[in-house]
VMD Tcl script that draws the C-alpha trace (Angstrom):
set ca {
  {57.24 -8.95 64.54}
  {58.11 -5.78 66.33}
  {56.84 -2.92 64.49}
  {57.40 1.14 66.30}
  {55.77 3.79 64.33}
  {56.28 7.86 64.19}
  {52.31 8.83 65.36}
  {53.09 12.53 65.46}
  {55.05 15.30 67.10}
  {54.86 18.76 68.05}
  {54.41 21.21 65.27}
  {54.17 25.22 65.55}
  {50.21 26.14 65.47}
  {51.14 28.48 62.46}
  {52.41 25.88 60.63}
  {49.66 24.41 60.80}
  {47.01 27.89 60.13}
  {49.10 27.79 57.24}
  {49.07 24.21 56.25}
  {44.78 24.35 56.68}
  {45.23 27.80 54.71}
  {46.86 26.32 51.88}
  {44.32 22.62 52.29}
  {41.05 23.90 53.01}
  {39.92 20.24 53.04}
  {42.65 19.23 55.83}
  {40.19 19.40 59.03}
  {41.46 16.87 61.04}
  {44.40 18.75 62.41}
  {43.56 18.10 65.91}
  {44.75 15.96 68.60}
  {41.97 14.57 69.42}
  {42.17 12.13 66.88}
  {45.09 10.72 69.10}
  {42.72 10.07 72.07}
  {40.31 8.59 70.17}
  {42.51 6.39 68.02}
  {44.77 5.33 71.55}
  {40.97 4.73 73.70}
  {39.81 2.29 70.95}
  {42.57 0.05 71.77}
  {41.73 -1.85 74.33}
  {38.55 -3.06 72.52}
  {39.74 -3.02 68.63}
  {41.51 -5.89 67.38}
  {43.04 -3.69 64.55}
  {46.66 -2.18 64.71}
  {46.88 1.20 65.70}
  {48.02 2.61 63.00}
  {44.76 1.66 61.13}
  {42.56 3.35 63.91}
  {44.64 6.15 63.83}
  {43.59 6.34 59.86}
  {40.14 5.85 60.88}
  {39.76 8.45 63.45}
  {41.58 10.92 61.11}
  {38.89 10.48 58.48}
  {35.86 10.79 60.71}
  {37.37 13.45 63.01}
  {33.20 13.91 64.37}
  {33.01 10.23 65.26}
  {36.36 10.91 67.03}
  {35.17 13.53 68.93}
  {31.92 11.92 69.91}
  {34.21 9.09 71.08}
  {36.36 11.42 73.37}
  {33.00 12.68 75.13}
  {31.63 9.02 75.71}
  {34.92 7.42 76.66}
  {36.70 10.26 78.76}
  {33.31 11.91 80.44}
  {30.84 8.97 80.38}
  {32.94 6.17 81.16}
  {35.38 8.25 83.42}
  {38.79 7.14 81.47}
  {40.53 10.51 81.95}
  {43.93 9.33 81.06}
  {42.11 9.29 77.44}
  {42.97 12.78 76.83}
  {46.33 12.71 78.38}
  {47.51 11.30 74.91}
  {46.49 15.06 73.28}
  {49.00 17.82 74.22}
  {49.46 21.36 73.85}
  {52.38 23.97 73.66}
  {51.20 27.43 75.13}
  {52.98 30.65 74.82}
  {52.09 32.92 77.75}
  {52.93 36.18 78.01}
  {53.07 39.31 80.10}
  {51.58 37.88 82.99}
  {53.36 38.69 86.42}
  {55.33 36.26 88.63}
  {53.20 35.71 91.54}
  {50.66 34.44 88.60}
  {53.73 32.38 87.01}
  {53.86 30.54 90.22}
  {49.99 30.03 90.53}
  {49.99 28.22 86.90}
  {53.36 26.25 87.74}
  {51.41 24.67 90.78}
  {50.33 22.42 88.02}
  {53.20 19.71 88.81}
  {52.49 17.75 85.47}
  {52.87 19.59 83.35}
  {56.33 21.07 81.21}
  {57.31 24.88 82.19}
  {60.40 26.81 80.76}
  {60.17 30.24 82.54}
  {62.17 33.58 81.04}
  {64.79 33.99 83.79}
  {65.49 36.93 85.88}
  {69.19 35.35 86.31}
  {70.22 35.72 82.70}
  {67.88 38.52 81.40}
  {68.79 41.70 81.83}
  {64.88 43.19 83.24}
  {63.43 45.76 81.64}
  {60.74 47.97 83.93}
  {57.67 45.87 82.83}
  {55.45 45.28 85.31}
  {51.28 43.73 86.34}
  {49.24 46.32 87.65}
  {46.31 44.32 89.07}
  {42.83 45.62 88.97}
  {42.29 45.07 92.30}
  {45.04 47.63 92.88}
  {43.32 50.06 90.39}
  {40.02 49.59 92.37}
  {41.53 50.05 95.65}
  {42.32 53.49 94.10}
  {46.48 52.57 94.93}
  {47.12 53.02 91.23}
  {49.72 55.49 91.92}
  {51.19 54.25 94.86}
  {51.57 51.04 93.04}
  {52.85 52.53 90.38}
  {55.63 54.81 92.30}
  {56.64 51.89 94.18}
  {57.28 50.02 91.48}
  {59.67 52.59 90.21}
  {62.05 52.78 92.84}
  {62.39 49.25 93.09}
  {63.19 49.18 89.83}
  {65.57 52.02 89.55}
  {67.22 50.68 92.46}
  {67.35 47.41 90.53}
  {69.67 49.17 87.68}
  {71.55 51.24 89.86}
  {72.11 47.44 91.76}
  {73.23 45.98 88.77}
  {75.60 48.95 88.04}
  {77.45 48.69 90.64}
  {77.27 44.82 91.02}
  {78.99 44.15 87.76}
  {82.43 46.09 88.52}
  {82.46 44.37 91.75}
  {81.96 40.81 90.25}
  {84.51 41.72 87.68}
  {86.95 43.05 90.02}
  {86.25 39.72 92.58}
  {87.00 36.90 89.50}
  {89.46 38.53 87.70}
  {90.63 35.24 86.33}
  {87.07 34.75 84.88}
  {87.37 38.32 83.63}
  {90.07 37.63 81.51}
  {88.11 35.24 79.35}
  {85.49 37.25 77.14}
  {84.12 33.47 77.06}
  {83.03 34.44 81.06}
  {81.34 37.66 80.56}
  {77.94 36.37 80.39}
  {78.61 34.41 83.25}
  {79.63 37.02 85.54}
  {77.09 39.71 84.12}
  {74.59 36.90 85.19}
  {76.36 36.99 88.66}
  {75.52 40.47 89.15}
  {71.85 40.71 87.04}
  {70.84 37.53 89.51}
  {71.90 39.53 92.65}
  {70.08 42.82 91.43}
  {66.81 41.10 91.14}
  {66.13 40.62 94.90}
  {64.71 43.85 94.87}
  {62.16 43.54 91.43}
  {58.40 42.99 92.78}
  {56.50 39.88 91.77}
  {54.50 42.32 89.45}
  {57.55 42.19 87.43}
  {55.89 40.59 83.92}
  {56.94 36.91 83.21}
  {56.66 34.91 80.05}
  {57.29 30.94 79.78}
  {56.82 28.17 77.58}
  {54.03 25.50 78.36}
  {53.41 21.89 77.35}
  {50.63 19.94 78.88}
  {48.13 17.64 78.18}
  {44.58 18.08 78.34}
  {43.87 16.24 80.99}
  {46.08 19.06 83.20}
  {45.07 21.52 80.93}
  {41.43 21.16 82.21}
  {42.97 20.58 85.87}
  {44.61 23.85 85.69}
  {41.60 25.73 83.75}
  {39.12 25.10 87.03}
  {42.08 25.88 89.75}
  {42.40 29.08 88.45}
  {39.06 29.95 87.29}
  {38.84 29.61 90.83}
  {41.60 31.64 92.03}
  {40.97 34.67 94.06}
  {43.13 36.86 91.84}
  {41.89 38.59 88.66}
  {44.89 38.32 86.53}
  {44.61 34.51 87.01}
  {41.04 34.39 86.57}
  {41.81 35.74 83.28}
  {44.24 33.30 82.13}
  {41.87 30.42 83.12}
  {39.59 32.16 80.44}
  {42.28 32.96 77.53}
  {43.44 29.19 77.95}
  {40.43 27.88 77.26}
  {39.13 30.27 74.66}
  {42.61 28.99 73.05}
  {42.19 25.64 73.29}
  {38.93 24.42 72.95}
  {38.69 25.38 69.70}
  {40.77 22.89 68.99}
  {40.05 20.10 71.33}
  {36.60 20.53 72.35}
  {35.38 16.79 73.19}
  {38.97 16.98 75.85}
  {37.86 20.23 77.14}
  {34.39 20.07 79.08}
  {34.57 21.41 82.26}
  {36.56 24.44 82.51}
  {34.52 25.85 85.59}
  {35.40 25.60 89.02}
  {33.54 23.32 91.19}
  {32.75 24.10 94.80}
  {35.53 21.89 96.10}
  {38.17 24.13 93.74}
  {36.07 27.41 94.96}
  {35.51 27.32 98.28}
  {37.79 24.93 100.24}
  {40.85 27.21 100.74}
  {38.83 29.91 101.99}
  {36.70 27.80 104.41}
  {40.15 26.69 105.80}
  {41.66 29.80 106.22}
  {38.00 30.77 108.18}
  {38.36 27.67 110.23}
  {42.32 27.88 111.19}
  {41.95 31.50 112.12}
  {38.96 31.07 113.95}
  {41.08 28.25 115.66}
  {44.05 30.42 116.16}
  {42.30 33.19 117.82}
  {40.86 30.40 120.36}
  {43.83 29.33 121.33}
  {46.20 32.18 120.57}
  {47.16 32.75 124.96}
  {47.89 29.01 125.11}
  {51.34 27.84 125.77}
  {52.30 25.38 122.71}
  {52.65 21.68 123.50}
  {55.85 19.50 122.29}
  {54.62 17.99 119.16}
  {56.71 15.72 117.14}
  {58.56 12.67 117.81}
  {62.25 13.06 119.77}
  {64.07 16.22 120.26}
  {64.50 19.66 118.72}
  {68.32 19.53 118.92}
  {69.76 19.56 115.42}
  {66.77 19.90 113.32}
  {67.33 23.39 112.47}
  {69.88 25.13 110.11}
  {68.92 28.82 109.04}
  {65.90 28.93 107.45}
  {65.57 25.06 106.88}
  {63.89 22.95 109.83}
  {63.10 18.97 109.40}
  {60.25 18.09 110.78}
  {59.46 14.47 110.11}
  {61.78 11.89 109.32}
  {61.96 7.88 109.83}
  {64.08 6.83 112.24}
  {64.50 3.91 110.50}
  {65.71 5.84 107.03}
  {68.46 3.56 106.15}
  {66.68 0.48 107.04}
  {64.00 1.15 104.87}
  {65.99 1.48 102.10}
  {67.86 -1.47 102.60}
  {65.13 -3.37 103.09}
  {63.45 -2.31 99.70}
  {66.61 -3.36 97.88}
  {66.57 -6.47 99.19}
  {62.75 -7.21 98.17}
  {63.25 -6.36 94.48}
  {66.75 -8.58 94.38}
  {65.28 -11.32 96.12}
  {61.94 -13.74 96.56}
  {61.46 -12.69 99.89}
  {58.53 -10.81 101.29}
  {59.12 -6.99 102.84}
  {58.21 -9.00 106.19}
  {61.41 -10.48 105.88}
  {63.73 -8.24 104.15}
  {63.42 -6.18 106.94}
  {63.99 -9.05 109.43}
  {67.33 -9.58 107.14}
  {68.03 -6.18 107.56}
  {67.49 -5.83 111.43}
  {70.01 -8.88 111.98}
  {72.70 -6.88 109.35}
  {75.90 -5.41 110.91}
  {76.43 -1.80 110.52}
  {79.26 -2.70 108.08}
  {76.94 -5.71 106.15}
  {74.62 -2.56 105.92}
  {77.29 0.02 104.63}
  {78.45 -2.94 101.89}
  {74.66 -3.32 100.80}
  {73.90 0.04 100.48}
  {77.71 0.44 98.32}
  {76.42 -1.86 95.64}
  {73.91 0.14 94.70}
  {75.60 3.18 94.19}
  {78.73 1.67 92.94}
  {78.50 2.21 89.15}
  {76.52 5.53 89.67}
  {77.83 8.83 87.50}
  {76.72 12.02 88.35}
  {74.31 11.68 85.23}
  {72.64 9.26 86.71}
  {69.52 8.63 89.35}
  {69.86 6.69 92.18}
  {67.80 3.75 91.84}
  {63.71 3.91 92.49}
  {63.66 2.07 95.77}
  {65.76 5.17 97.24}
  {61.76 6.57 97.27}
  {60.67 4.62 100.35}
  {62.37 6.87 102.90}
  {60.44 10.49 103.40}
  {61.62 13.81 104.99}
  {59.49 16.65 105.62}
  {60.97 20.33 105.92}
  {59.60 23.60 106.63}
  {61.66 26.08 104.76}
  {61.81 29.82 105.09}
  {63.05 31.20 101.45}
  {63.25 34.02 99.59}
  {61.07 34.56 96.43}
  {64.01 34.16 94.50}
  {64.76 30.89 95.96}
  {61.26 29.70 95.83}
  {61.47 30.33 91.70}
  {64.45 27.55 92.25}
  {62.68 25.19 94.61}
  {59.15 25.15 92.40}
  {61.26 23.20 89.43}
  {61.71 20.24 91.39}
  {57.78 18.61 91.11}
  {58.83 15.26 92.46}
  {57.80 16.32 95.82}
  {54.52 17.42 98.03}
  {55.15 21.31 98.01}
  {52.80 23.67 99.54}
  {53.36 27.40 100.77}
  {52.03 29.97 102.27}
  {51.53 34.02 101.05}
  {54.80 36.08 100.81}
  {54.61 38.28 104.23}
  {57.02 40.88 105.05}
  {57.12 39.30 108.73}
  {59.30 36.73 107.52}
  {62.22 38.96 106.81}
  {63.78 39.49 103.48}
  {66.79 37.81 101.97}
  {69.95 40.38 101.12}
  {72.78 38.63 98.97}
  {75.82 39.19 100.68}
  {77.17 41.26 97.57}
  {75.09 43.75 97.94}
  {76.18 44.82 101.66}
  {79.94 44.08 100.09}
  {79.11 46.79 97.66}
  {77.55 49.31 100.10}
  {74.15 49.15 98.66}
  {72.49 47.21 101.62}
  {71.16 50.87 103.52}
  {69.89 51.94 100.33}
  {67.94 48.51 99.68}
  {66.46 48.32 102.95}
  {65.13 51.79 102.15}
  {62.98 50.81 99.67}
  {62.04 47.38 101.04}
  {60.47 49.52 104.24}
  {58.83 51.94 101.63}
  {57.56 48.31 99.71}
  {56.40 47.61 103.00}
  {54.21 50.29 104.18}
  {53.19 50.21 100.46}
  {52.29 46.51 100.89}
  {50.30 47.21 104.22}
  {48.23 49.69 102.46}
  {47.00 47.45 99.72}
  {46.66 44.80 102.21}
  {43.88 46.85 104.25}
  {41.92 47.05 101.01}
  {42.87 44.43 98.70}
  {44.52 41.79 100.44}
  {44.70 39.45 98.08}
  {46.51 41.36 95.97}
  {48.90 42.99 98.36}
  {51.82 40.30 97.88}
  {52.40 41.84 94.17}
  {54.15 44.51 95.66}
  {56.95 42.49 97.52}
  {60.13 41.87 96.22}
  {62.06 38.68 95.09}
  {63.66 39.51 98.42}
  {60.83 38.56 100.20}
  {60.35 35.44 102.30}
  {57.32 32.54 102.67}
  {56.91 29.72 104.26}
  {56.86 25.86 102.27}
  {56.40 22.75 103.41}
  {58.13 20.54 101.83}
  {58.21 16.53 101.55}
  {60.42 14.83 99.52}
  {62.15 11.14 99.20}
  {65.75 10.04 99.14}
  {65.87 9.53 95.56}
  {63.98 13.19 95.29}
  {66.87 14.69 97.33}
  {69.91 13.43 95.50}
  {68.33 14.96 92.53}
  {68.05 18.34 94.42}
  {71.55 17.80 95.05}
  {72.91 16.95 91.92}
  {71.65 20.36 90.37}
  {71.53 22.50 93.35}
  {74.44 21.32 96.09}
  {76.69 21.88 92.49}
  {78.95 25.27 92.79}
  {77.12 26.25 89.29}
  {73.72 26.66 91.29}
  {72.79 30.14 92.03}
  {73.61 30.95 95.75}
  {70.42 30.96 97.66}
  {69.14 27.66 97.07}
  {72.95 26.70 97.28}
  {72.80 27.41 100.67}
  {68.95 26.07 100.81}
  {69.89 22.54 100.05}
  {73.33 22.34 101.42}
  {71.74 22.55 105.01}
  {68.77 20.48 104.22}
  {71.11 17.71 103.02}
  {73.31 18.43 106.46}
  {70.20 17.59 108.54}
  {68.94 14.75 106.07}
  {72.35 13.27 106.69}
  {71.82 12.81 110.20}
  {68.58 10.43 110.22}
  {69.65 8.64 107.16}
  {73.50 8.68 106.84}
  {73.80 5.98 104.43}
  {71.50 6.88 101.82}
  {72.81 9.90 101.11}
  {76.22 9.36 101.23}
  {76.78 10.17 97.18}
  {74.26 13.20 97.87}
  {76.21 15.87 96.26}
  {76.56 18.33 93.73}
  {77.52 17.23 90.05}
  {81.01 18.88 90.69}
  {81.59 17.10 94.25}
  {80.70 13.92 92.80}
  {83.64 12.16 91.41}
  {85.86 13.17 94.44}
  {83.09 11.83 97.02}
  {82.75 8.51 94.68}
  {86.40 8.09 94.50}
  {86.48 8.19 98.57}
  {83.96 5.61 98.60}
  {85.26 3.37 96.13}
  {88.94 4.08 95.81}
  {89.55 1.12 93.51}
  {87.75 2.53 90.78}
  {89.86 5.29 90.29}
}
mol new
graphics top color blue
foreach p $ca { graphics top sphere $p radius 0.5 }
foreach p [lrange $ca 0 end-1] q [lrange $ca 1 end] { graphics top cylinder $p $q radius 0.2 }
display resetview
C-alpha cells in the first residue's frame, strides 16, 4: 500500500534557538538525523519512518553513522539529504560571483535592477595593505555619485520615452527599474551584495575548500564564517573544510604554465584551428566556436531511440535515409503540444554548442543564473572595453561616464601593480570578461524562454538573441520554437496553424 510521509521542511534557525530555548531536552534538532536515517536504508528492512524515530533518539549514534558511511565508505550523496539556508551579507559582488560558482546549489541575489543602491561598498584588505585606501575609497565615490546623478536623469527620460506606461501608477516601478538598471553600469563590483542560500552539505563542504582556497581575502573569510556556522550543527557532514592541493594550487600552476607558453610563442603567426570556416560565427560580442554539424540529426536520432526498440546504431541510419521534410514532421511532433511553460523534451540535450562571449558585468550577473551549462570566465580587464546602455548617450551622460571609467581605470592599474588580485574590485558593472560557454539545445531554449522575452533586461537581450541567430544556423530545426515567452504563441501558431 502506497504510503508518502511529511519528513521535514525548512524552518527559520530562530525558530528553532527558540524552540531548544523553551525544550532544553530537544537536542536532536539537526539534520543529520536525515542522513543517517536515509543511509540506513539500503541495509534496514524497517520503514523509514521508524529509522527516522531511531536516529532522532540517538542523535550520537547518528552522527557516528554519518562519519562511517559518508567518509569511510565514500557515500557522499549521504549528506546531500541535510540542507541549509544561509543568509549572507555585506559581502561584495565579485565575491557573490565566486560563491555562485557553486552550480548546485539555490542562490536568490538582492538585485541592482530593482533596488535603488545605496553607497555601500568592500574595501578589501589587500587594498588597505597596498596603502590605496584612499584612492579606493575616492574612486568609489565618483562612481557612485555619478551613479545617482545617472539615475536622475535616467528616470525623466524613461518617463518621457513610455508615456503610455507612465500613465499607469501600476508602471512606475517598472520604469524606475528601467532607469535604476541602466545607472548601475557604472557601480564597482565592491558594491556590497547580500543573497539568500540553500545548499546541501555535500556542496556546502565543496564550496567551504574552493574558497578557503581562493586567492582573495574577503572570500577566504567567508569559507571560515560558513563553517564556523554550520558545523555546529552538522559536524559528522562537515569534515574537511580545508583546501587540498588540487583546490590550492592548480589555477595558479596553470596560469604559470599558459603564460610561460604565451610568451614562447607570442611572435608566432596563429594557425586556423577549428573545423570549417569563420564566416558567420560571429555576432558582436558572441562567437560559436564548436558546434555538430550534424545538430539536427542528433536530435532526431535520440527521439527515435527512446520511441522505439531500435539501437542508436540504427536510429541514426533511419535518420540519414529521412527526407528533409520526414525530418521537419519528426522534429514537429515533439514540439507540438509545447506551451511556453514548458521544457522541451530531455533528448533536446544531445546536441552541444560552445560560445565565447564578451559581456559586461552586468550581463554576466544574468548569464551566471542559468547552471545547466559548463561556464567558465576569465578576470574582468579593462582591455575588453566597457558596455554603455544606449540611454545613457540618449541622455547626454555618455562623456561624463567615460570620465570616470578612465579615472576607474588608471585607478585599477594602480592596484593591479601591487595587488593584482584584487584590482578587478574597482571596475564597474560596465566592465567586460571573457566566458566560455557550453550549453545543449534543451539548455538554450530555456535561455530563450526567459531571456529572448521583451521583459528581459537589455544586455543579455541582445546576448542571447545573437547566440540563438548563430545556433540557428548549424541546427535549424531544433530550435525552431527557440523564443522568448512573449514570441512564443505567434511562432507556434506559424508552425502549427491548425491549432489556433
Amino acid at each position: 500500500m502506497m504510503k508518502i510521509l511529511l519528513a521535514g521542511y525548512n524552518l527559520d534557525y530562530e525558530t528553532i534557538r527558540q524552540l531548544q530555548a523553551a525544550r532544553p531536552d530537544l537536542r536532536n534538532l539537526t539534520p543529520e538525523t536525515l542522513s543517517a536515517a536515509y543511509a540506513r536504508i539500503s541495509r534496514d528492512p524497517r520503514p523509514v519512518d521508524e529509522l527516522r524515530a531511531v536516529a532522532r533518539e540517538t542523535v550520537e549514534k547518528a552522527r557516528q553513522s554519518n562519519q562511517t558511511i559518508v567518509f569511510g565508505l565514500g557515500h557522499s550523496s549521504i549528506a546531500e539529504h541535510a540542507v541549509f539556508n544561509i543568509d549572507i551579507l555585506g559581502i561584495s559582488r565579485l565575491a557573490a560571483e565566486e560563491i555562485e560558482k557553486c552550480r548546485l546549489c539555490s542562490y536568490t541575489e538582492k538585485s541592482q535592477r530593482y533596488i535603488l543602491l545605496a553607497d555601500d561598498f568592500v574595501i578589501p584588505d589587500e587594498v588597505r595593505q597596498a596603502g590605496l585606501e584612499e584612492a579606493f575609497r575616492e574612486m568609489i565615490g565618483e562612481q557612485n555619485a555619478l551613479y545617482h546623478a545617472l539615475y536622475e536623469k535616467l528616470l525623466p527620460y524613461v518617463l518621457e520615452k513610455h508615456p503610455e506606461m507612465a500613465a499607469l501608477p501600476a508602471n512606475r516601478a517598472i520604469l524606475e527599474g528601467w532607469a535604476k538598471e541602466d545607472a548601475r553600469y557604472i557601480v564597482s563590483l565592491a558594491t556590497e551584495a547580500q543573497l539568500g542560500m540553500t545548499l546541501n552539505t555535500r556542496n556546502l563542504e565543496l564550496m567551504l575548500r574552493r574558497l578557503a582556497a581562493h586567492p582573495l581575502t574577503e572570500c577566504r573569510a567567508i569559507s571560515r564564517q560558513l563553517y564556523e556556522r554550520t558545523f555546529e550543527v552538522a559536524p559528522s557532514l562537515i569534515r574537511y573544510a580545508d583546501p587540498t592541493p588540487f583546490d590550492r594550487d592548480t589555477r595558479p600552476a596553470l596560469r604559470r604554465a599558459g603564460g610561460a607558453l604565451s610568451a614562447r610563442y607570442a611572435d608566432g603567426e596563429d594557425p586556423q584551428v577549428g573545423e570549417g570556416g569563420e564566416e558567420g560565427r560571429q555576432m558582436g560580442g558572441v562567437r560559436l566556436i564548436e558546434a555538430a554539424p550534424d545538430a539536427d540529426e542528433r536530435i532526431l536520432a535520440a527521439l527515435l531511440h527512446s520511441s522505439l526498440s531500435l539501437s542508436l546504431h540504427r536510429c541514426r541510419t533511419l535518420v540519414h535515409r529521412m527526407s528533409p521534410t520526414e525530418k521537419t514532421a519528426l522534429l514537429e511532433e515533439a514540439l507540438r503540444f509545447l506551451s511556453e511553460h514548458d521544457a522541451v523534451l530531455r533528448e533536446f540535450e544531445y546536441a552541444d554548442l560552445t560560445f565565447e562571449l564578451t559581456l559586461s558585468a552586468s550581463c554576466f550577473a544574468q548569464l551566471k543564473r542559468h547552471r545547466m551549462a559548463t561556464l567558465t570566465v576569465q578576470d574582468y580587464h579593462p582591455d575588453l572595453g566597457v558596455t554603455i546602455p544606449d540611454a545613457i548617450v540618449e541622455t547626454g551622460m555618455e562623456p561624463t561616464f567615460r570620465e570616470v571609467i578612465a579615472r576607474t581605470e588608471a585607478v585599477y592599474q594602480r592596484i593591479a601593480s601591487t595587488a593584482p588580485e584584487a584590482a578587478a574590485y574597482i571596475l564597474t558593472n560596465a566592465h567586460r570578461r571573457r566566458v566560455l560557454l557550453k550549453v545543449n539545445a534543451r539548455e538554450l531554449y530555456h535561455m530563450a524562454r526567459l531571456r529572448a522575452d521583451a521583459h528581459a533586461q537589455w544586455d543579455i537581450r541582445r546576448l542571447v538573441n545573437d547566440m540563438l541567430v548563430l545556433a540557428r544556423k548549424v541546427m535549424p530545426l531544433t530550435l525552431m520554437l527557440a523564443t522568448g515567452k512573449d514570441g512564443f504563441r505567434d511562432a507556434h501558431h506559424a508552425l502549427f496553424p491548425s491549432r489556433g
